[in-house]
Phi, psi and omega in degrees: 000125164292163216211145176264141183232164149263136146351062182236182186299290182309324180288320163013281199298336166311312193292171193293106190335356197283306199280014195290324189235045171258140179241007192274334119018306198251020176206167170244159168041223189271359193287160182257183166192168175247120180325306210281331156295350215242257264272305168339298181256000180282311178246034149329277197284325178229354178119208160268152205253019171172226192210138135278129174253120177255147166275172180307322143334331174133329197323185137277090145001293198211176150208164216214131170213113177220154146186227175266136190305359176268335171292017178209088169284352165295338185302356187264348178252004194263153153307132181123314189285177020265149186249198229270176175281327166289339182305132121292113187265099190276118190260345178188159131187175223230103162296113181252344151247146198283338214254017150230095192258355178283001172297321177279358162290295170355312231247345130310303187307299175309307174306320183299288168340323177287312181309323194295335193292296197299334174115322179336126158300340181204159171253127173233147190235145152298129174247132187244142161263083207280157189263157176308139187074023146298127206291145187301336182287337193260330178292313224224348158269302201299327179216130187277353203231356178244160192249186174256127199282337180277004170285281192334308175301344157300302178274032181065013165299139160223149160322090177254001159184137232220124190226090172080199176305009214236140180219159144285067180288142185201142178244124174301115189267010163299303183265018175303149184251163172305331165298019181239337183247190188105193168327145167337288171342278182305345170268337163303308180295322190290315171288321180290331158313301198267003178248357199268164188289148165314129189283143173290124169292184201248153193281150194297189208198120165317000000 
């Protein structure tokens, strides 16, 4: 059965190898930093720190990297930003087949449910405003850490600030309904529903 796991040092290694050593998140301007203290106390202090989708198989889907903006300082330096204090901040994530796109609603879902778990008022993304009629590969492959603002707007972001095309979108988690939070588990059925295919009807009987 697929299954959501967290975003942790240990799941890590599970995850699409792009992400094993990226540190750009985790650093401002040109500074280094070592990834394996900063997963460490990040998750000391807040848990896992996104989400891994797994197939029935074991296989990996996806990935997901969110938590509180202050663990990712660059988000204080992108056009849009800075983003809010109250915030749960989603910062990137990774498809690893193009031919399954609902794994980033799942892994969307998933981050809101997680926030509504932790108490965050609100969950926020970095955003693009893509001109019309863009291709799904230049919204959703080419770039990993900005969303599409009219994806996001599916799911109640709105814009609060804005530099040219590039936004701060955030969605409020007060008025959110239950069918979005709890568990993993539970946000995985709600996504296997709402993504399955229609039933074929069955041919009529001579």
């Amino acid at each position: 059965m697929p299954r959501l796991a967290g975003l942790t040092k240990l799941t890590l290694e599970t995850a699409p190898s792009v992400c094993h050593e990226c540190i750009w998140w985790q650093t401002r301007g040109r500074r280094t930093t070592d990834k394996d203290r900063w997963m460490e106390k990040v998750e000391l202090d807040f848990g896992a720190w996104g989400t891994v989708y797994y197939d029935s198989d074991g296989r990996v889907l996806g990935s997901m990297q969110y938590g509180p903006a202050q663990a990712f300082p660059r988000a204080f330096e992108l056009p849009g930003g800075p983003p809010s204090d109250d915030s749960m901040l989603v910062t990137c994530a990774y498809i690893v087949d193009r031919s399954s796109p609902w794994v980033l609603q799942s892994l969307f879902l998933a981050a809101i449910g997680e926030a509504r778990d932790r108490g965050a008022r609100s969950l926020e993304a970095f955003s693009y405003r893509y001109p019309e009629g863009e291709s799904a590969y230049e919204r959703f492959r080419v770039h990993r850490t900005v969303f599409p603002q009219d994806f996001l707007a599916d799911f109640g972001f709105e814009v609060v600030r804005a530099a040219g095309r590039v936004g701060l979108s955030r969605l409020e988690l007060g008025g959110l309904q239950p069918v979005v939070e709890g568990k993993r588990e539970k946000v995985l059925r709600v996504v296997r529903d709402a993504f399955a295919p229609d039933p074929v009807p069955a041919p009529p009987q001579p």
